[in-house]
MMTF fields as JSON, N, C-alpha, C and O atoms, coordinates in Angstrom:
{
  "mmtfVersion": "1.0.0",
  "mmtfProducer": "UNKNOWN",
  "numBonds": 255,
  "numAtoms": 256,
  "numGroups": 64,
  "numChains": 1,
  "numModels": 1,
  "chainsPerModel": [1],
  "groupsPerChain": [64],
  "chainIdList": ["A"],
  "bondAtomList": [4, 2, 8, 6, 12, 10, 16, 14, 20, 18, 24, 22, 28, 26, 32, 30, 36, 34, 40, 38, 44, 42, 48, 46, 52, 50, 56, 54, 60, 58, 64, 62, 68, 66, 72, 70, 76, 74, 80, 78, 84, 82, 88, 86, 92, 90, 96, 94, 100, 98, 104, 102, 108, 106, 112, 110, 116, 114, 120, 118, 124, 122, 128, 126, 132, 130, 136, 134, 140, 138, 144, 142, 148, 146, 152, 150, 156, 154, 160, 158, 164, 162, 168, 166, 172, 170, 176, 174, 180, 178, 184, 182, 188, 186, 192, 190, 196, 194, 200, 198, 204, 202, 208, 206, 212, 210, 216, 214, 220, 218, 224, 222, 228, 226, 232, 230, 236, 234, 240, 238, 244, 242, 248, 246, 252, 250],
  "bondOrderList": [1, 1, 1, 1, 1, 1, 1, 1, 1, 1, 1, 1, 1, 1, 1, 1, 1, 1, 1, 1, 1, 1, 1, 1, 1, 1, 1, 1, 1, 1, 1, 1, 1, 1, 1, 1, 1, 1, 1, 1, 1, 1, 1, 1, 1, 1, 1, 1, 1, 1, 1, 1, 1, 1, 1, 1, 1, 1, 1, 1, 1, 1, 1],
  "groupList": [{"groupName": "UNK", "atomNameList": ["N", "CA", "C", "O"], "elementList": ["N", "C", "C", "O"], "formalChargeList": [0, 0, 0, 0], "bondAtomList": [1, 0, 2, 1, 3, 2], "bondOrderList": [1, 1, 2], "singleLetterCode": "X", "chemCompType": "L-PEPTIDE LINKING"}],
  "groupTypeList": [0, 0, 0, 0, 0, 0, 0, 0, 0, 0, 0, 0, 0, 0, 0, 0, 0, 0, 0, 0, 0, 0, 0, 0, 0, 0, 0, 0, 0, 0, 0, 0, 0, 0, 0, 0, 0, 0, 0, 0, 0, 0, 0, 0, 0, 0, 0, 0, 0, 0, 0, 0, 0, 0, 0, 0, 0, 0, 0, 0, 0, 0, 0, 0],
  "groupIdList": [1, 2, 3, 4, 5, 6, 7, 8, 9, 10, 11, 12, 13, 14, 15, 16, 17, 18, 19, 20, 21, 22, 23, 24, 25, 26, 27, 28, 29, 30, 31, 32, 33, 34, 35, 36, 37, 38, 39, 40, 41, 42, 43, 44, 45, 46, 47, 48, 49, 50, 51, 52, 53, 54, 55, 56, 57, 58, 59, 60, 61, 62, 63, 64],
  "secStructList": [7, 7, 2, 2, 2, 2, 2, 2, 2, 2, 2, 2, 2, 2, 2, 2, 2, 2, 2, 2, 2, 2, 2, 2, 2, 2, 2, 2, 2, 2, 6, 6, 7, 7, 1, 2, 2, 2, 2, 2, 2, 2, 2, 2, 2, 2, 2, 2, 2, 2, 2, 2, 2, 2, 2, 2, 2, 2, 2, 2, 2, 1, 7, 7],
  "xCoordList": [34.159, 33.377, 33.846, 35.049, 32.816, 32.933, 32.866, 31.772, 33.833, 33.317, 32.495, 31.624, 32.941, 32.049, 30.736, 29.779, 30.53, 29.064, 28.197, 27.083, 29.157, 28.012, 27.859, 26.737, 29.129, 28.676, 27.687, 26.615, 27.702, 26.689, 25.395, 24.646, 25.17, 23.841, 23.597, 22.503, 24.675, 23.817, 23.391, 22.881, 23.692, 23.607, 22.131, 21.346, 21.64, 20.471, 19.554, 18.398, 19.713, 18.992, 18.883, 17.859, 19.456, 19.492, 18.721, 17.919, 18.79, 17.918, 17.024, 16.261, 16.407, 15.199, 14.131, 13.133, 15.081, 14.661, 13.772, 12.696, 15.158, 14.807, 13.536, 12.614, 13.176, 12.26, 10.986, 9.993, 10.867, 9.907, 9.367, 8.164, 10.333, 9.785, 9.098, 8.285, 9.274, 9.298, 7.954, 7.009, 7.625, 6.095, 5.684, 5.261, 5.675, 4.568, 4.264, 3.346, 5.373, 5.24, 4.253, 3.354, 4.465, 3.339, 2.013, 1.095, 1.893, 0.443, -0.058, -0.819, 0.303, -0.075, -0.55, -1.564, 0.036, -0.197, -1.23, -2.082, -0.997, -2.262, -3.728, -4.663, -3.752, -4.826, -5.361, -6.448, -4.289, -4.697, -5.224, -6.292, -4.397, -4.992, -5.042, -4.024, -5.993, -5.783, -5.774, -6.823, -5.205, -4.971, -3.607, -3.063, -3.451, -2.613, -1.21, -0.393, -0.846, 0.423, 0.886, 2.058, -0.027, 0.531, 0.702, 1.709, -0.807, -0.565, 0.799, 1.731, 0.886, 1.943, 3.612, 4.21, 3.928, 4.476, 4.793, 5.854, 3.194, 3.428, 3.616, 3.969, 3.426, 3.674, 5.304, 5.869, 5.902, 7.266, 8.194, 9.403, 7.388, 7.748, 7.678, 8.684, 6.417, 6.463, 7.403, 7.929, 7.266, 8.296, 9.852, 10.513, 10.305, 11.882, 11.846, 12.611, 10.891, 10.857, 10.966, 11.936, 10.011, 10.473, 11.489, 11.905, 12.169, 13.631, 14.734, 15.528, 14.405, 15.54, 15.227, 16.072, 14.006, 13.762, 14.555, 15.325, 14.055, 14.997, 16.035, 16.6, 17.1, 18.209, 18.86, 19.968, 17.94, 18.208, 18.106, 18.912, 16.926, 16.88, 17.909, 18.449, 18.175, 19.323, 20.562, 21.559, 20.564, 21.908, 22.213, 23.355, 20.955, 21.198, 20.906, 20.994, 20.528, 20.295, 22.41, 22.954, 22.741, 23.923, 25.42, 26.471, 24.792, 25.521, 25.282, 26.005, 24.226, 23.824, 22.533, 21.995],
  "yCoordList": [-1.468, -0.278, 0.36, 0.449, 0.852, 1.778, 2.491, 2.72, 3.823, 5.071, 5.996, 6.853, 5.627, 6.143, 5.571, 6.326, 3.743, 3.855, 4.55, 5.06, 4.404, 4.754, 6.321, 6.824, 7.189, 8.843, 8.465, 8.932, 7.799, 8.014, 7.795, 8.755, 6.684, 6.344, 7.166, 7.077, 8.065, 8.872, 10.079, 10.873, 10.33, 11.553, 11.291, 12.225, 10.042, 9.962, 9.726, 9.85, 9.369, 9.081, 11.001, 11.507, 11.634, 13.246, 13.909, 14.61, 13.835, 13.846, 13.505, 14.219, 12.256, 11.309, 12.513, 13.123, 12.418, 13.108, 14.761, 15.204, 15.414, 16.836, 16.736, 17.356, 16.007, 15.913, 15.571, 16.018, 14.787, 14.082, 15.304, 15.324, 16.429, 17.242, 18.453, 19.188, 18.705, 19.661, 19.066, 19.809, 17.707, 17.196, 17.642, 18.798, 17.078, 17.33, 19.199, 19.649, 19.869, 21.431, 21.637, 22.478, 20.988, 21.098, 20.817, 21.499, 19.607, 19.16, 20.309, 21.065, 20.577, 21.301, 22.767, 23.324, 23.229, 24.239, 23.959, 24.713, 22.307, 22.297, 22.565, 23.02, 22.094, 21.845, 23.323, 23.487, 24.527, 25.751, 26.582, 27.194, 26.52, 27.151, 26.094, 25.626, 25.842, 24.456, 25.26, 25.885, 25.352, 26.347, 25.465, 24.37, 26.429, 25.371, 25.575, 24.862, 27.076, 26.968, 26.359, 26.228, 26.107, 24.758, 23.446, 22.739, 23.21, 22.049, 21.824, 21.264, 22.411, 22.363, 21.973, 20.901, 22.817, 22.734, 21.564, 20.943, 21.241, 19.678, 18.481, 17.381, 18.631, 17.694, 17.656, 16.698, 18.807, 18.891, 18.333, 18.119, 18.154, 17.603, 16.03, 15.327, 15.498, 14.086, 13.024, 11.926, 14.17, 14.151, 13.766, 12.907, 15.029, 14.843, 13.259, 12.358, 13.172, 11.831, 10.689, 9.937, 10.497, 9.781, 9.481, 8.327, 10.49, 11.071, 10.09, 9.352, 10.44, 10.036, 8.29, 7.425, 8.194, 6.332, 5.739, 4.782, 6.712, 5.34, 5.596, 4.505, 6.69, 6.475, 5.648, 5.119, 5.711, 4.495, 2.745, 1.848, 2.943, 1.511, 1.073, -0.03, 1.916, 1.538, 1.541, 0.928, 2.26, 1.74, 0.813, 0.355, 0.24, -1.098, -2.69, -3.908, -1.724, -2.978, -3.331, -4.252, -2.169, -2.291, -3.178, -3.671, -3.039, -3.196, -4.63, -5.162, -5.465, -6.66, -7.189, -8.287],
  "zCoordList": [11.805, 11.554, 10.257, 10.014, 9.33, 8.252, 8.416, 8.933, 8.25, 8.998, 7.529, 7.676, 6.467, 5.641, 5.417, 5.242, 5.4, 5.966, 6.786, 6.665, 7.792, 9.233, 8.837, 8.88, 8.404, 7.831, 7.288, 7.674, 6.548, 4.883, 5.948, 6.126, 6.566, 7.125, 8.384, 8.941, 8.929, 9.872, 9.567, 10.357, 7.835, 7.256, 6.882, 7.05, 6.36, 5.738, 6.669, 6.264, 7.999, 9.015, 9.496, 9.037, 10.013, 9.671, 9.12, 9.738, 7.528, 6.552, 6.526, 5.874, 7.143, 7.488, 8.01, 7.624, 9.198, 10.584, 10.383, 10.785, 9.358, 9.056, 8.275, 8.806, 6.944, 6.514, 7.007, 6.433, 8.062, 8.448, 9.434, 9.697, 10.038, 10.944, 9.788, 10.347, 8.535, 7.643, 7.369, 7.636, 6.823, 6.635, 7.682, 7.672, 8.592, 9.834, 10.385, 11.07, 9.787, 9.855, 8.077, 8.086, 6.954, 6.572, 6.713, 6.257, 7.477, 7.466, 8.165, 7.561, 9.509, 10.368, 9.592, 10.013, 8.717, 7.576, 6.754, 6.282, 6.582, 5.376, 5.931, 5.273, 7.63, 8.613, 9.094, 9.647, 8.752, 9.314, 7.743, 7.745, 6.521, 5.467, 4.326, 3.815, 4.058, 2.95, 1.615, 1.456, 0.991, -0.201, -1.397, -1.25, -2.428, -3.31, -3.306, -3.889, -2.285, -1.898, -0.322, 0.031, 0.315, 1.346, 0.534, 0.492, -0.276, -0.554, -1.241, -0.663, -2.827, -3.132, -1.96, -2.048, -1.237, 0.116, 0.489, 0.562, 0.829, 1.492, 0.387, 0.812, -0.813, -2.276, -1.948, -1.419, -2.338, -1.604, -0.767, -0.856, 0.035, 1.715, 1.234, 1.334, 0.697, 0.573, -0.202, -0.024, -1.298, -2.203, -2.079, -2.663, -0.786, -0.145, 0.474, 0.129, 1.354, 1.926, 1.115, 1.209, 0.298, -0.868, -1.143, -1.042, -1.577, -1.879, -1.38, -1.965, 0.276, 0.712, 1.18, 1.409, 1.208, 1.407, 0.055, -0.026, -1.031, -1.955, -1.943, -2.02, -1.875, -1.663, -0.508, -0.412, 0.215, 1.751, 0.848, 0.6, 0.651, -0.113, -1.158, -1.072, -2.124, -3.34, -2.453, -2.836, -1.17, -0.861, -0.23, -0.199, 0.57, 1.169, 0.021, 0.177, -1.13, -1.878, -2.785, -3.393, -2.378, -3.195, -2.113, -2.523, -0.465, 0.614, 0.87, 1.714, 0.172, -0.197, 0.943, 0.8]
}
């Protein structure tokens, strides 16, 4: 066991998690006022996710 892997990957799985509940609290926003400060909001939200997939990916591409 790595204990700084498994930190690192239960931090980004965390992160995953938090973001993915923060999108779905935007959509639900975008679905009640569709306007350009939800949207914006939810650009945000997709954005973090993004975010944290490629840092998931560059790190498993570096872990071989």
């Amino acid at each position: 066991m790595n204990v700084l892997a498994d930190s690192f990957e239960d931090s980004v799985r965390f992160d995953f998690q938090q973001a993915c509940l923060e999108l779905a609290e935007a959509e639900r926003a975008l679905r009640l006022r569709n306007d350009a400060t939800t949207q914006a909001r939810l650009d945000r939200c997709r954005a973090r996710v993004d975010q944290i997939l490629d840092m998931w990916n560059e790190a498993a591409s570096r872990r071989g």
